[in-house]
C-alpha positions as a printed Julia matrix, in Angstrom:
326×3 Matrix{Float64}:
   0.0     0.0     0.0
   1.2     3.96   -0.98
   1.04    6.61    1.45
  -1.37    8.95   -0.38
  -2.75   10.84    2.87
  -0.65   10.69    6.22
  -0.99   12.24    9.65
   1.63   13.35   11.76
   1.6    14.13   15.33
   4.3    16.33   16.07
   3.97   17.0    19.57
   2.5    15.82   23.03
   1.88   19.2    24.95
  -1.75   18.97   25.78
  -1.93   19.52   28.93
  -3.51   17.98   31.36
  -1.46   15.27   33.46
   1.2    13.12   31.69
  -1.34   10.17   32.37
  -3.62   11.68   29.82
  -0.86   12.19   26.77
  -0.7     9.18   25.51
  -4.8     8.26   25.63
  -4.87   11.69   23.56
  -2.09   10.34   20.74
  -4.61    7.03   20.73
  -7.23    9.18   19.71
  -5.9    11.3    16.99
  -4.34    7.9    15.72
  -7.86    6.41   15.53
 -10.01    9.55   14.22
  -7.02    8.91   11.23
  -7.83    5.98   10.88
 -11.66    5.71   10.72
 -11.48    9.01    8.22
  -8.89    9.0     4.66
  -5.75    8.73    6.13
  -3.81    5.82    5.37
  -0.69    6.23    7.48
   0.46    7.74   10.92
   3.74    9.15   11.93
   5.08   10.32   14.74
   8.39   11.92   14.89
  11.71   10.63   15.71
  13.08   12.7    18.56
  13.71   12.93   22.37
  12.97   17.02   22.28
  10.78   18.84   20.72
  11.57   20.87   17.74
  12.73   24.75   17.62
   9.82   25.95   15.73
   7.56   23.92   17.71
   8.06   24.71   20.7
  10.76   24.28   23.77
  13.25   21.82   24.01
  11.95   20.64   27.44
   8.44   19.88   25.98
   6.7    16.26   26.2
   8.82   13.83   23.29
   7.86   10.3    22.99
  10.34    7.7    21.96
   9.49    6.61   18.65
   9.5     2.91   18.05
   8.08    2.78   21.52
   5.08    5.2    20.88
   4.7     3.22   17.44
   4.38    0.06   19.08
   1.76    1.0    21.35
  -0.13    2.78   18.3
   0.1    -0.54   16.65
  -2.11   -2.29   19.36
  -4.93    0.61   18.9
  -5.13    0.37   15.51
  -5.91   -1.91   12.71
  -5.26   -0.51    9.21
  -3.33    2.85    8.9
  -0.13    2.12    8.21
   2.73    3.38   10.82
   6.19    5.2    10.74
   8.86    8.07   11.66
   8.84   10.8     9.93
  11.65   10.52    9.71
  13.88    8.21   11.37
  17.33    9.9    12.51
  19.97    7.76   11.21
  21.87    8.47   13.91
  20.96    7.6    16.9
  20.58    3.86   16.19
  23.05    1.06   14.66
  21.33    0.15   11.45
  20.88   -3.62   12.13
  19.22   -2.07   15.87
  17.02    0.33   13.63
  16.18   -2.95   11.07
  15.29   -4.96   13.83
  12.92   -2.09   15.22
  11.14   -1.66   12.27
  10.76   -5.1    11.47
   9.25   -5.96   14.75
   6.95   -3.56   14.5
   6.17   -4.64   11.09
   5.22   -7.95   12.78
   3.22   -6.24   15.77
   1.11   -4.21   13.54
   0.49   -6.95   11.27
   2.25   -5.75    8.04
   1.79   -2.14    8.16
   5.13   -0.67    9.24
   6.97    1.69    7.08
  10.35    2.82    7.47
  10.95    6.37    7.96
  14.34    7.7     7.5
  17.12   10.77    7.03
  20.26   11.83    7.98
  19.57   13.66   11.25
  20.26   17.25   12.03
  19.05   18.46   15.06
  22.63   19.28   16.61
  21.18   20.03   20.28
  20.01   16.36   21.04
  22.91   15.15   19.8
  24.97   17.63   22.45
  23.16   16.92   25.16
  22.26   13.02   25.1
  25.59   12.04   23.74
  24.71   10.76   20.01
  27.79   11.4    17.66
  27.12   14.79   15.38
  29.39   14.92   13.01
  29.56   17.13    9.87
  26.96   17.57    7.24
  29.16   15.32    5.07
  29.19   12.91    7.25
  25.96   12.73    8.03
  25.18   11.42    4.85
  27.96    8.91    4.07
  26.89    7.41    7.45
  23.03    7.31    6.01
  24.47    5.77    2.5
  26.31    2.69    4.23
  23.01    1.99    7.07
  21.23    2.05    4.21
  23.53   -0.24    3.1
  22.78   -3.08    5.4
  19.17   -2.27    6.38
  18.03   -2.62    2.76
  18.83   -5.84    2.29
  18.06   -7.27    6.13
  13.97   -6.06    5.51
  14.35   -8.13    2.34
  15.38  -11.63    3.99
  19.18  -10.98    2.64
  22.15  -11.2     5.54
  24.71   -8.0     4.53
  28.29   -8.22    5.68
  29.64   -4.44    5.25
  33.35   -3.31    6.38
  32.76    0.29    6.12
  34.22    3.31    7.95
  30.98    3.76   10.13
  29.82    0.19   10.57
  30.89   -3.32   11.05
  28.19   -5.88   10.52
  28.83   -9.64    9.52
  26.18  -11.99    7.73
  23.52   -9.48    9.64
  20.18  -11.63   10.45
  17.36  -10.36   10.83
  14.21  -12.91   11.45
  11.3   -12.83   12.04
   9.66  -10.72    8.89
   6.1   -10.89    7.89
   7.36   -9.68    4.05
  10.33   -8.83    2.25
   8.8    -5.84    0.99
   8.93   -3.1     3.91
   8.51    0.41    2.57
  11.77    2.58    2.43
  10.45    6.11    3.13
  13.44    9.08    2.96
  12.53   12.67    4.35
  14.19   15.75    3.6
  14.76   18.2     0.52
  18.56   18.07   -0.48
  18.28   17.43   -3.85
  21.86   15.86   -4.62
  22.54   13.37   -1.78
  18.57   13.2     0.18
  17.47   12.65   -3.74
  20.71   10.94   -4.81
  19.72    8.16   -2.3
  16.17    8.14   -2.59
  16.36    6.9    -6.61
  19.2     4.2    -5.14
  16.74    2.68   -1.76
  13.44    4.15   -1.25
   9.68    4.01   -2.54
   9.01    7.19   -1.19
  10.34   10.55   -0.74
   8.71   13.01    1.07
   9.96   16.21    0.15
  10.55   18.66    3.02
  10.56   22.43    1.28
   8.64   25.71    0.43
   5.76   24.93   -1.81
   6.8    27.38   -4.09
  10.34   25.23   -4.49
   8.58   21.79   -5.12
   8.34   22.37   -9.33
  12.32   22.24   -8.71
  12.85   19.77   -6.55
  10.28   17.23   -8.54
  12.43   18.15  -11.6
  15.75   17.8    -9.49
  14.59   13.91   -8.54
  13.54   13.16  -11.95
  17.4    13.61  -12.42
  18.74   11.67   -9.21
  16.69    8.69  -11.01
  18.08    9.01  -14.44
  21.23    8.99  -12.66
  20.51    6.17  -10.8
  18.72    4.28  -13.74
  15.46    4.13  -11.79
  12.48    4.75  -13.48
  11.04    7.6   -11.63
   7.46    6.72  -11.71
   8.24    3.42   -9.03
   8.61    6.43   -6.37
   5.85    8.02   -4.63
   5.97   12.04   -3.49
   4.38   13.81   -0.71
   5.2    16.99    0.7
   4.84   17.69    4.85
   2.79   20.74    5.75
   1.06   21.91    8.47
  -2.58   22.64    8.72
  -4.72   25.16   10.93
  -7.6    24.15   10.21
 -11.68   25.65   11.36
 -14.74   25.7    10.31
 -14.58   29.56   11.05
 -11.76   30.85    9.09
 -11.16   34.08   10.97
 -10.78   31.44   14.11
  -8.09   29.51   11.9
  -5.53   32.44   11.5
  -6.06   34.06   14.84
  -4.96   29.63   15.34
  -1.97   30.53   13.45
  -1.32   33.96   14.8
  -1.39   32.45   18.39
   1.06   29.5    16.75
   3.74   31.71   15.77
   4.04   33.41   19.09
   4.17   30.49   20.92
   7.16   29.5    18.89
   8.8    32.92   19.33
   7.44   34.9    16.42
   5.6    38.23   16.6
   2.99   37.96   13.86
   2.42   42.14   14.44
   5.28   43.14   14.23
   6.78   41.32   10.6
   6.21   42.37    7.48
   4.28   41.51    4.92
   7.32   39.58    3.13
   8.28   38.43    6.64
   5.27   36.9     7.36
   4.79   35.02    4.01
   8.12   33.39    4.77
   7.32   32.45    8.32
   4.14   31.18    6.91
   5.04   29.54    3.74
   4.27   25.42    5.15
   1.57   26.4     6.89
  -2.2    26.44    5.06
  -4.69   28.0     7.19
  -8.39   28.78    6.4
 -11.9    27.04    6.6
 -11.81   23.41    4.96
 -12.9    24.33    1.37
  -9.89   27.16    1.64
  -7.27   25.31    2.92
  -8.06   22.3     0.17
  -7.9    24.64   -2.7
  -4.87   26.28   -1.39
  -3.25   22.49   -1.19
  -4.29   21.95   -4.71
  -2.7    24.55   -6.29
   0.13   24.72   -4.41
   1.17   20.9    -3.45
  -0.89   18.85   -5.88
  -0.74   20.26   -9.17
   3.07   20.88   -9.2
   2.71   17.14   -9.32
   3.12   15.34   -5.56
   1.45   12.15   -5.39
  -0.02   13.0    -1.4
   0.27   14.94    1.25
   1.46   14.14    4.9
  -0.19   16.88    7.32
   0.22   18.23   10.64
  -2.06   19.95   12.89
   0.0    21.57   15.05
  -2.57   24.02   16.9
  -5.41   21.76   17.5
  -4.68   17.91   16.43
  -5.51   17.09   19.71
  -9.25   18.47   20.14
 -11.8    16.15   19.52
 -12.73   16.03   16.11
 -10.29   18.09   14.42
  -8.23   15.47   12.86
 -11.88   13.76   11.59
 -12.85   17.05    9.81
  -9.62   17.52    7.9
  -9.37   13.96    6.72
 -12.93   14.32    5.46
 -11.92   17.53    3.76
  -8.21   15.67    2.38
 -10.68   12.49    1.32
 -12.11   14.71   -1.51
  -8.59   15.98   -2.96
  -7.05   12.62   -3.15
  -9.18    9.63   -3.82
């Protein structure tokens, strides 16, 4: 199965007590489910993310979190988005996902990018590096978690790892999807044509005519035939049925995260907004047309990052992203 609709959850501050977070994650899981998403992610970090919110925030272990979702639901499909290469040992990370392939029954797909945020990485004690390295370290996990989800055992000498006839049973398929996440288009692209069935494509909308074209090169490079990977592009959605409610949503979002909606400019504010589609339902799905879908992504993975949690939000825009993408 593609990922044509997704829904991330991209944080846990809800309030309440810390007994309530993860009953609230359940929910928004299962309102995804029962409307037209067909996958769930959840984010692969231990802080939360400058630009949404403070470091110190709630942050849920991943494949843990995943695990748990896998138990509450039944069909959506589950991942990372994305997986930071870093902070596991690619046969560790292989293993993960693969288990929870076997948990959820077949549904697990495998989220993952280089890593960059440089302050978990200072303070827990997870090995930084430079940008270059970054990605040579991605290139040779990918390396050896390729073929352990497809039943092969990789022995790879490299300058990051060491594995020997890696094993990796039990599997429910051979097929696991290989999801990348991020928007360089030379080495995120470069291995994206070489690994993965998806990319999601992490940029300005106004930049995704570009970076479609630049991936229709990293194939040809590559010899893939570029229609055997999917697109989708990750933005985030403030969503209402009263529209004036849904940016006074947004203009309460950006000063949470620092940002003085009254005092930018108009050019400052388009640029602070540029991800971010905000509006009544019938707005906000035109907007993603134009924008996202006609440039030519296959589906969208959404966020939203205001209200997710509320009762009922997460229904409403599904219902509103089940008549875009059928």
């Amino acid at each position: 199965m593609g990922i044509r609709l997704g829904y991330q959850i991209p944080n846990f501050t809800y309030g309440g007590s810390v007994a309530d977070l993860f009953p609230t994650v359940i929910a928004q899981a299962r309102e995804a489910e029962a409307s037209a998403f067909d996958a769930v992610f959840v984010m692969d970090h231990f802080y939360q993310l400058p630009g949404l919110g403070r470091p110190d925030e709630p942050m849920l272990e991943a494949y843990t979190a995943l695990g748990a979702l896998a138990t509450a639901t039944e069909r959506v499909q589950l991942s990372t988005l994305v997986t930071g290469n870093t902070y596991r040992q690619p046969t560790l990370l292989a293993k993960a996902v693969t288990t929870l392939d076997v948990v959820s029954g077949g549904r697990a797909v495998l989220g993952i990018g280089a890593g960059w945020f440089e302050l978990e990485h200072k303070h827990l004690g997870f090995e930084f590096g430079t940008f270059t390295e970054r990605f040579a370290r991605l290139d040779e996990s990918l390396q050896i978690i390729e073929p352990m989800l497809r039943g092969r055992r990789p022995s790879v000498d490299g300058a990051w790892y060491h594995v020997e006839d890696a094993i990796n049973e039990p599997r429910i398929r051979d097929d696991l999807p290989i999801m990348l996440g991020g928007g360089g288009e030379k080495k995120t692209f470069g291995l994206a044509a070489r690994y993965a069935d998806h990319l999601n494509i992490i940029c300005d909308p106004a930049d995704l005519p570009r970076k479609l074209e630049a991936l229709d090169q990293r194939c040809a490079e590559a010899g893939r035939d570029r229609s055997t990977i999917e697109t989708s592009s990750l933005v985030f959605l403030l969503v209402d049925e009263d529209g004036d409610k849904a940016r006074q949503l947004q203009r309460e979002y950006l000063r949470k995260v620092g940002a003085n909606p009254d005092a930018m400019s108009d050019e400052e504010y388009q640029a602070a907004t540029a991800r971010q589609f905000a509006g009544t339902p019938d707005d906000v799905a035109a907007d993603l047309q134009r924008r996202i879908l006609d440039p030519g992504v296959d589906g969208l993975i959404v966020n939203c990052v205001a209200n997710g949690h509320e009762p009922g939000v997460v229904t409403m825009v599904g219902e509103m992203l089940g008549k875009l993408i059928r």
